[in-house]
N, C-alpha and C positions, 0 to 999 in steps of 0.2 A: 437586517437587510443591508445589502451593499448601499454605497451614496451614489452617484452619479452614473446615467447610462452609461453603457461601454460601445461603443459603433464596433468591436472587433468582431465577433461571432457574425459573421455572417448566416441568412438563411440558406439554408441545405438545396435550394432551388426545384425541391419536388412537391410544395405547395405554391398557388400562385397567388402570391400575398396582394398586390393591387384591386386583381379579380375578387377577391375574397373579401377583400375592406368593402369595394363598389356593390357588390353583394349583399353583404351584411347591413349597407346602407338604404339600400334598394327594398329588402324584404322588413328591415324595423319601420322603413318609412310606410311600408304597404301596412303592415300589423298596426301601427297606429293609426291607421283610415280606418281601420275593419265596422264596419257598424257593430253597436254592441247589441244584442239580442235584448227583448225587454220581458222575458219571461222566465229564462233558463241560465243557471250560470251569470246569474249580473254582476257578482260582487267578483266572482273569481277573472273575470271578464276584465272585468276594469283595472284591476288590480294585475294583471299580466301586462295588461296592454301600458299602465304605467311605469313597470319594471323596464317595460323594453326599451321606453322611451327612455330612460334613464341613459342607456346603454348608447343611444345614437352617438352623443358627445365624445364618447371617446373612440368608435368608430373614425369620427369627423376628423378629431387631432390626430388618431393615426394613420390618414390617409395624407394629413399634410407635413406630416414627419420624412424627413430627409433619410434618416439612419436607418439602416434595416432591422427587420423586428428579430426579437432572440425566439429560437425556436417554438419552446414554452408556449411563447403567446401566440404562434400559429395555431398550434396544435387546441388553446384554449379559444381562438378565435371561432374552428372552424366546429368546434363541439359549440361553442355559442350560436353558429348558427343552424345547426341540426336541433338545438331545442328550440329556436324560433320558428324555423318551418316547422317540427312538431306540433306547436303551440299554434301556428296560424290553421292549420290543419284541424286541429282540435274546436278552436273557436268556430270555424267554417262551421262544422261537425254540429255543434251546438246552435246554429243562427239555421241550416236548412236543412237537418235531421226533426224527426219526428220531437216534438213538444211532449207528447206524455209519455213516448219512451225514455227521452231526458228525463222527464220528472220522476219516473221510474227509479231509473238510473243516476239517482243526485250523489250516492254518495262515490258511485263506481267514477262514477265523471268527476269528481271534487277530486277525488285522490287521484285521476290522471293529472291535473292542475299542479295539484299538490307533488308529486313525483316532479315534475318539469322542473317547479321552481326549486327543488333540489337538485338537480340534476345540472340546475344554471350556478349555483352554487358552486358545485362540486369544479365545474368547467372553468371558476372562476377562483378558486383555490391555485392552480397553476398557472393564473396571470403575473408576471415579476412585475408590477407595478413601479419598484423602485429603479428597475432597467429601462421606462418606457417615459418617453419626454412628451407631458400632457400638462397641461393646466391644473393650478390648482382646484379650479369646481369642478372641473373632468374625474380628477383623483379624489375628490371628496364625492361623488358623487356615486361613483364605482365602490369604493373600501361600504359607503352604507347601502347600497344596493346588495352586496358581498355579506353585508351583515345582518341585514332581513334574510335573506335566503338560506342563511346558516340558521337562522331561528323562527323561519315560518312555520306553523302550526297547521294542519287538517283545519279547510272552514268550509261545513257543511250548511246550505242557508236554511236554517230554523221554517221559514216563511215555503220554502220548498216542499222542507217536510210533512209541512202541516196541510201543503195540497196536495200533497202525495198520498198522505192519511186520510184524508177526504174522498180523493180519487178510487183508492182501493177499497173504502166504505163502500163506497157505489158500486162497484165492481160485484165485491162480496155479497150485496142487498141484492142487484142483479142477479148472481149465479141463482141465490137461496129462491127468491121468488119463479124463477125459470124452473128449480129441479121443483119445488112443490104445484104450480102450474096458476098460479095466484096472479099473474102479469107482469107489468112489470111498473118498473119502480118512476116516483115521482119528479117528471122530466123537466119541472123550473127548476127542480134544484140542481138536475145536471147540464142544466142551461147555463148557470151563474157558474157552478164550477169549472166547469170548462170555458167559459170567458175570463175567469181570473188568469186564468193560464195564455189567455192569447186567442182563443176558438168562438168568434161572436158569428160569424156569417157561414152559409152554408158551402159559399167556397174552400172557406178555410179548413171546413168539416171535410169536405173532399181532397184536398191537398193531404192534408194529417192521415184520411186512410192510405194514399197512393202512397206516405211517404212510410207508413207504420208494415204496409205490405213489402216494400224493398225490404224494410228491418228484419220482419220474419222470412223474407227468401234468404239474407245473409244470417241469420242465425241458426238457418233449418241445418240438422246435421253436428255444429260446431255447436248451437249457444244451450242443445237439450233439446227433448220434449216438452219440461214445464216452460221455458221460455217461451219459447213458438205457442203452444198451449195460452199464455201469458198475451201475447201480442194478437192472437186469433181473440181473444176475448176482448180486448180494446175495440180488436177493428171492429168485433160485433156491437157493441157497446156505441160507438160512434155511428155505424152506419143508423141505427134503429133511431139510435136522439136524433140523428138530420131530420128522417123521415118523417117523425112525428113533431121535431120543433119546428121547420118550415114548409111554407107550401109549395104545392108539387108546383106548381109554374113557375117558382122560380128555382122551384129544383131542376126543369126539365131544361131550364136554360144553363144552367150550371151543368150539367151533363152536357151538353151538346158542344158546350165552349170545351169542356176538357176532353170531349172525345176528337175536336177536332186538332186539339193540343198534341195528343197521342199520337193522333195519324201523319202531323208534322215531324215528331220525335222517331216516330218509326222509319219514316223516310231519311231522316238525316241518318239514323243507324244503319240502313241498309247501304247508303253512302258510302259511310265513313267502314263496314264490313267490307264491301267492294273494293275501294282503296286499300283494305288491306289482305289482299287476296283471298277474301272469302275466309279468314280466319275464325273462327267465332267467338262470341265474348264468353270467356269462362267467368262463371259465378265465382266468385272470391271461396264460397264456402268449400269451392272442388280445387282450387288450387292449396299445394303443399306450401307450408307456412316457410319451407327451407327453399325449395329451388322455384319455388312463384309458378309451378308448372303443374295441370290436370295431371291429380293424383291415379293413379293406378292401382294399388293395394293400401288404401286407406285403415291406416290402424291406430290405435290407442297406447298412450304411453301411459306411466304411472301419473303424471299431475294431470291428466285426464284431457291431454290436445290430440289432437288426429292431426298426424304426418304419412306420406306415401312410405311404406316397407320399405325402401331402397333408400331413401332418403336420410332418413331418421338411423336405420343401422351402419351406414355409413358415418353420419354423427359418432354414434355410441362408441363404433368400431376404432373410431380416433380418439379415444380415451376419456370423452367428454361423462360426466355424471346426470345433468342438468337438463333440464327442458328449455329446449332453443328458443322457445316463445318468452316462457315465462320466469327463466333462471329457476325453477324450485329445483333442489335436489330429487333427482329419484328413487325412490323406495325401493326399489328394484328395476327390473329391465327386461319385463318381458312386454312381448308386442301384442297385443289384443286384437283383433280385425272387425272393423266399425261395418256389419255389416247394413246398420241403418243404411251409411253414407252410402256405399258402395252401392246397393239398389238405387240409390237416387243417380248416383254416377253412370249407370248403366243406364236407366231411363231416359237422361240427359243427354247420354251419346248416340242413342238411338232416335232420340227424336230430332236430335245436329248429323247425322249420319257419321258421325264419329266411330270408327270401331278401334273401344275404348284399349284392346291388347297391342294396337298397330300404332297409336298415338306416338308424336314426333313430336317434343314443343320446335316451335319457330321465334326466333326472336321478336317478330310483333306479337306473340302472345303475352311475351313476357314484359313487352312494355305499354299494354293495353290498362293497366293497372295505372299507372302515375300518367295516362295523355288522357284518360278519361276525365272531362269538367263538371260530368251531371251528377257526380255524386262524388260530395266533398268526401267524405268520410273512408269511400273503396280510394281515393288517389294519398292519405296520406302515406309517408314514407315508410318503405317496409322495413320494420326494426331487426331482423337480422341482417339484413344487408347496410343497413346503417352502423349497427355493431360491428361486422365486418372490418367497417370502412374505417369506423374510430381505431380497431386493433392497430389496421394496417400504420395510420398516421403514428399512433404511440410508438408504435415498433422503428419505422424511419425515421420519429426526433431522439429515442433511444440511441436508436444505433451511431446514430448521427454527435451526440452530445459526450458518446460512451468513448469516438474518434477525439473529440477534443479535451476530453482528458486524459488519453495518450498523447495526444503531440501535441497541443497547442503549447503557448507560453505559460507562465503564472496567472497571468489575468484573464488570459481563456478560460484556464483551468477553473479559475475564481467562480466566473460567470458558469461554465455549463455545469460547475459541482450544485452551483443555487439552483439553476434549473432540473435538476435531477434531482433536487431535494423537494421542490415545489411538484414535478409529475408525481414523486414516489408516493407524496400524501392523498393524492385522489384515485385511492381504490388500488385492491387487490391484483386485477388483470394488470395496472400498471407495474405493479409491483414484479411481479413476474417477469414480464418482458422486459424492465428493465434488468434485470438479474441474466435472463437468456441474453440479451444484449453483450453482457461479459464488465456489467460497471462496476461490479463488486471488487474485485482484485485491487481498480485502478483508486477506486475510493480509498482502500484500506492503506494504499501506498501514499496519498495526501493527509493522511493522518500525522505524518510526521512532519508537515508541510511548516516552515518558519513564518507562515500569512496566515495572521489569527483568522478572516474570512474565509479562506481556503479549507484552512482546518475545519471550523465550525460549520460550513458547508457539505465537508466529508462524511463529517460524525454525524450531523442531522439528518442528512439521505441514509446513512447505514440506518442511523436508529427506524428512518421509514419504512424500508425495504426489509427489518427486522418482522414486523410486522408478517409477514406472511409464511407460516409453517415450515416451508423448506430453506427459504432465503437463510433462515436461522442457520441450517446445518450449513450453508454454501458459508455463509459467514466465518463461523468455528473454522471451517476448512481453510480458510485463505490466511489462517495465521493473524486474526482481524486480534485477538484478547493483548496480547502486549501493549500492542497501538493504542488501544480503546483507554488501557489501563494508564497507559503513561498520559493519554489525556484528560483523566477524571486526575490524576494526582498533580498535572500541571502546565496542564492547557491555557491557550492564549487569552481567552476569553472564560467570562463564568456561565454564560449560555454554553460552550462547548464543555466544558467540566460536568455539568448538568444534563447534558443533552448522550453522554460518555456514560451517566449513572443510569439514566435510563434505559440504553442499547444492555448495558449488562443484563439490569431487571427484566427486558425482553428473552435475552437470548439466556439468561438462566430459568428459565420455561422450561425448556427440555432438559430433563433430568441426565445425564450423560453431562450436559455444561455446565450444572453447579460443582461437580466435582473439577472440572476442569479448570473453571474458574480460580475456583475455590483455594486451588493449589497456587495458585501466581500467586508469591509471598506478600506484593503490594495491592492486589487487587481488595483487598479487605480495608486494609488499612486507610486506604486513600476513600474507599466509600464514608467512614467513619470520618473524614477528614473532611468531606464535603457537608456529611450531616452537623460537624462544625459552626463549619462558614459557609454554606452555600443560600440561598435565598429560600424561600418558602417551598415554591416545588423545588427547587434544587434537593432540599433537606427530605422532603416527600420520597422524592425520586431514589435517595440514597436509602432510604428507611425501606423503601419497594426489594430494594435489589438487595439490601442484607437480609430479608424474610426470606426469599427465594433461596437466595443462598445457605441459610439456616437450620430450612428446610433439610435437608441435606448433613448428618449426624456427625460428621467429620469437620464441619466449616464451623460449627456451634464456638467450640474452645477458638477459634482465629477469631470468631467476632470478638471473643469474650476479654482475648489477651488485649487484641486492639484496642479496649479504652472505648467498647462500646455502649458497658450495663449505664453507665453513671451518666455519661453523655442523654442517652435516650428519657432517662429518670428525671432531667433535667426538662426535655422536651415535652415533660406531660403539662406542666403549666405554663410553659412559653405559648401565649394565644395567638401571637404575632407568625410562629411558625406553622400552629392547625394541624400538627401531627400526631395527636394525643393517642387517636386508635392506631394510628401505624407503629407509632412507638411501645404501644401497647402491647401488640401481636406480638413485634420480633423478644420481649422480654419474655412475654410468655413461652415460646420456643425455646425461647435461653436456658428456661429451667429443666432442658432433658439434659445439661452435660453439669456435671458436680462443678465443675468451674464457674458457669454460671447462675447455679442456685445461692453457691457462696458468696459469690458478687452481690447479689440482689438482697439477700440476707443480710450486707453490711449494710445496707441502707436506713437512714435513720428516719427517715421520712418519706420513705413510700409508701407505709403502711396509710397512716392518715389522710395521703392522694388515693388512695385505691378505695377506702371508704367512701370518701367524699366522689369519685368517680360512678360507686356503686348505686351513690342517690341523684347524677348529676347527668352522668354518662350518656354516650350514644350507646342502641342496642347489643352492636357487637363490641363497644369498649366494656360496657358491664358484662358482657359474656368471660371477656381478656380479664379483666381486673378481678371477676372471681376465681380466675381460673389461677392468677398470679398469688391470692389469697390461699389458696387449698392447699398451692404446693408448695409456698415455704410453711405454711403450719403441719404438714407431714413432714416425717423421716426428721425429727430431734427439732423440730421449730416451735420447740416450750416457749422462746421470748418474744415469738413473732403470736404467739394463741394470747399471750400475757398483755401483749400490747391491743391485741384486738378487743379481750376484755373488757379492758378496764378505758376503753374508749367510749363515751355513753352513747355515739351515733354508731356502731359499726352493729348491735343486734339487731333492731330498729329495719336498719338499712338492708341486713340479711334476711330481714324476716318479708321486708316488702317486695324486694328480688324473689323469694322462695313462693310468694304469692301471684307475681304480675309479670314476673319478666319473660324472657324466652323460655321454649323447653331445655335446651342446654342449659341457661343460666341458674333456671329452676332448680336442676336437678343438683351443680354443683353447689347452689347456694344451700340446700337441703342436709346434703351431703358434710359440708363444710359446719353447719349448725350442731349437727351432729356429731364431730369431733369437739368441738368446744362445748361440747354438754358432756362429753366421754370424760375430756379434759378436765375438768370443774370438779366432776364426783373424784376421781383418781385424785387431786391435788385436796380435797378436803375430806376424803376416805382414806386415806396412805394404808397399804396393803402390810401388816404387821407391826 
């Protein structure tokens, strides 16, 4: 990381960084008020709402920061705060959405929690913390917040489950005794179950149905048949225990208070409809999940969401693969026509006098969704248009950062190469755009750069942006391999030396670049040269990228000249380096070119480490070390069968491989047994 902020980089001026800090302060201060719900979601509840708190502090230092912030952190700021309105959204969702649809619903809700605080992570990968002038507890507070989030785990509450399984007991006791006509089932017990959950009084009975019936209006269509199916059996379930757990008089007052609740509600709707010219409120389940507007030709794609015909093939037609809801790739691309929805859609506009062919959205339709407050759950933020929104920013501090690597100074350059290094590692879409942006060329040009941080900023953004399928070819093409190579052989730093081994081991992925590679007379050697001197993954890295390379039948003899066999033979017991199976592999490989079976053959003590691997070994090292076994004992390796011999661990060892190990392992360890018993009879049989 660089040392000291830099004030040069200015912000790009198309986020408004004040607004954004006062925001971010505003919405973590509200998220830490939120009441926590005492039924649903506690643990993940408290547990967000502490994260976020984390987060205020450095909010607060950087609203009192004089210097302006480097792009990077806008861009990380404002994805910080799209996963906190998510998250407050969610919480709502959880505190006045239905309790045993939640309960239902524990682990689909755990893992929206769980997605979040990855996704706060991820937002947080591209903060340059070393750029940003905060207090020490601010920055200690952030890097372990940064490090929970990289290794939160799914927490689904056990305590949930178990009333969830209880719940659906009941459920299922009910169906069974209703289809046989037997009654129905014993109501203290669904008295107590349903009070662990939060349901003691008959109000609360009737809240849970109002709120469990919205749930089935927005599922009908969208969430299935058994769903709604699922949720009609609740509400049945529920209505039947009111009636028979309390009495009707004070049922009949609880009726009458929420009827006149209702008629309150309906008047402020027909209000707030009037205000807006007679509009009507579209059910969430008839608006297209793309343009937020009553579907028209409601159809089905392959990960199985209903999009309007117009909508969704316009998607496709732009080259997208993907389901805009849910990112799944799709199987295919035909469009199915939901004619469930579409009956409903038709019913719905007949009874709104809608004539659904003629339909015009109006922009109050379209923001009827996020001004609505009676139902937290319809006003959370609509996630492609929040995707959207994220592109666009990536794509403006891209373009933005891509300008100051053409012109800025050296320390410009310093600064937006770190931050192009920090966007590149959070996710593919960045990756991309940063590449459409045009940052590749300018990168591969600071490769040659005399400022060890310049450079190592270069190299580690290529290696990011390596990452993604085509970036690789756009790479290759910009003439990136000299560069790369002359910094793996003698780069300013040993991170960048390291980080130079890796980009290769990337970009020799596509087969077309090992040979290319392969051919640059120092690109080999300096790999070999790293797996030297380079540190633990430095050595890893270098071990990655000769396999690759090796791969590849022409490159075998360059490793081999380079001073690789004996090198690597050395690294099988170096423990301090961990590269035992990497060095494993690329040996194994060695042995397709005569030059390196001869190599490996001289060795005078590999044999005895391959034994002892074959009792000691990781799965695929014992896979590598019989494989290294077979083939120097074929094609004239009498002194290499001699030495396995008369080893007393090495039958032992073969025979418990040929017993337990893999099936690959098995087979050659079998195979190999086999020659050493051919061998034995011929050496104590001689033919004539």
């Amino acid at each position: 990381m660089d040392g000291a902020p830099s004030p040069v980089i200015m912000s790009s001026g198309f986020l408004p960084t004040g607004s954004l800090l006062e925001a971010l302060i505003h919405i973590s201060n509200e998220f830490a008020s939120l009441e926590k719900p005492s039924f649903v979601q506690c643990r993940n509840i408290s547990t967000m709402i502490r994260r976020i708190k984390l987060l205020t502090s450095l909010f607060e230092d950087l609203r009192e920061t004089t210097a302006p912030l480097p792009p990077s952190s806008i861009l990380c700021l404002t994805e910080v705060f799209s996963v906190i309105q998510r998250a407050k959204f969610l919480v709502q969702g959880c505190k006045e959405g239905s309790l045993l649809w939640g309960l239902i619903q524990t682990e689909f809700v755990s893992n929206q929690f769980y997605a979040l605080v990855k996704e706060l992570g991820r937002a947080l990968d591209i903060l340059p913390l070393s750029l940003l002038n905060l207090s020490t507890d601010t920055r200690e507070q952030v890097e372990l917040l940064h490090r929970q989030a990289k290794r939160v785990e799914l927490f689904v509450d056990p305590k949930e489950l178990q009333r969830r399984e209880e719940l659906v007991q009941i459920m299922a006791c009910n169906n069974e005794k209703n289809s046989k006509n037997k009654g129905f089932i014993d109501f203290s017990e669904v008295k107590e179950v349903l009070g662990c959950i939060g349901l003691r009084s008959s109000l609360e009975y009737e809240e849970e149905i109002s709120k469990l019936e919205v749930e089935a209006r927005k599922q009908a269509g969208t969430g299935g048949l058994i769903v709604v199916s699922n949720i009609n059996n609740l509400i049945s379930l529920l209505s039947y225990s009111k009636s028979m757990i309390f009495s009707n008089g004070v049922k009949e007052k609880i009726q009458e208070g929420l009827k006149k609740g209702s008629q309150s509600m309906n008047t402020n709707q027909d209000i707030s409809s009037t205000s807006q010219s007679l509009v009507p409120n579209i059910p969430d389940e008839f608006r297209c999940p793309i343009s937020l507007d009553l579907m028209r030709d409601p159809v089905i794609v392959a990960s199985g969401h209903t999009y309007d015909r117009n909508s969704i093939a316009e998607w496709i037609n732009s080259g997208h693969h993907t389901c805009p809801k849910s990112g799944q790739r799709l199987i295919h691309m035909a469009l199915i026509p939901n004619y469930a929805l579409k009956s409903l859609l038709q019913q719905w506009c007949e009874e709104n006098n809608i004539p659904l062919a003629d339909y015009t959205p109006s922009s109050s339709s379209k923001l009827e969704r996020s001004d609505s407050k009676s139902k937290p759950r319809e006003a959370a933020i609509d996630h492609i248009s929040a995707t959207k929104a994220a592109v666009d920013a990536v794509k403006m501090t891209a373009e933005f950062l891509v300008g100051k690597l053409a012109m800025g100074s050296p320390e410009i350059q310093r600064q937006a190469a770190y931050e192009l290094r920090l966007l590149a590692k959070a996710g593919m879409d960045n990756r991309r755009i940063i590449s459409e942006a045009g940052a590749i060329p300018f990168l591969v040009t600071l490769l040659n750069s005399s400022d060890p941080r310049i450079q190592e900023n270069a190299v580690t953004a290529l290696l990011n942006l390596s990452i993604l399928g085509n970036n690789k070819v756009l790479i290759m093409a910009a003439g990136a391999i000299d560069s790369i190579v002359s910094v793996l052989e003698s780069g300013k730093t040993m991170e960048a030396r390291e980080n130079a081994a890796a980009t290769i081991f990337s970009l020799s992925m596509i087969n077309d670049s090992k040979a290319t590679i392969g051919a640059r007379p120092r690109a080999i050697p300096a790999l070999v040269g790293l797996l030297r001197e380079g540190t633990a993954a430095g050595k890893r890295d270098a071990a990655s990228a000769l396999f690759n390379l090796a791969l590849y039948n022409a490159n075998k003899v360059n490793v081999v000249v380079a001073g690789a066999v004996p090198l690597l033979i050395e690294l099988l017991t170096d423990d301090k380096a961990g590269i035992t199976d990497d060095s494993l592999a690329v040996l194994a490989l060695l042995l397709g070119c005569s030059e390196g079976l001869e190599q490996i053959r001289k060795s005078r003590v590999l044999v005895p480490l391959l034994i002892d691997l074959l009792r000691f070994g990781s799965a695929k090292g014992k896979e590598n070390s019989i494989t290294l076994l077979l083939g120097l004992c074929k094609d004239g390796g009498e002194e290499v069968a001699r030495r396995l011999l008369t080893n007393p661990r090495s039958i032992p060892s073969l025979q418990s491989l040929s017993a337990d190990g893999s099936l690959k392992a098995r087979r050659k360890a079998e195979a190999l047994l086999r020659f050493l018993n051919r061998w034995c009879s011929q050496s104590y049989n001689p033919v004539g």
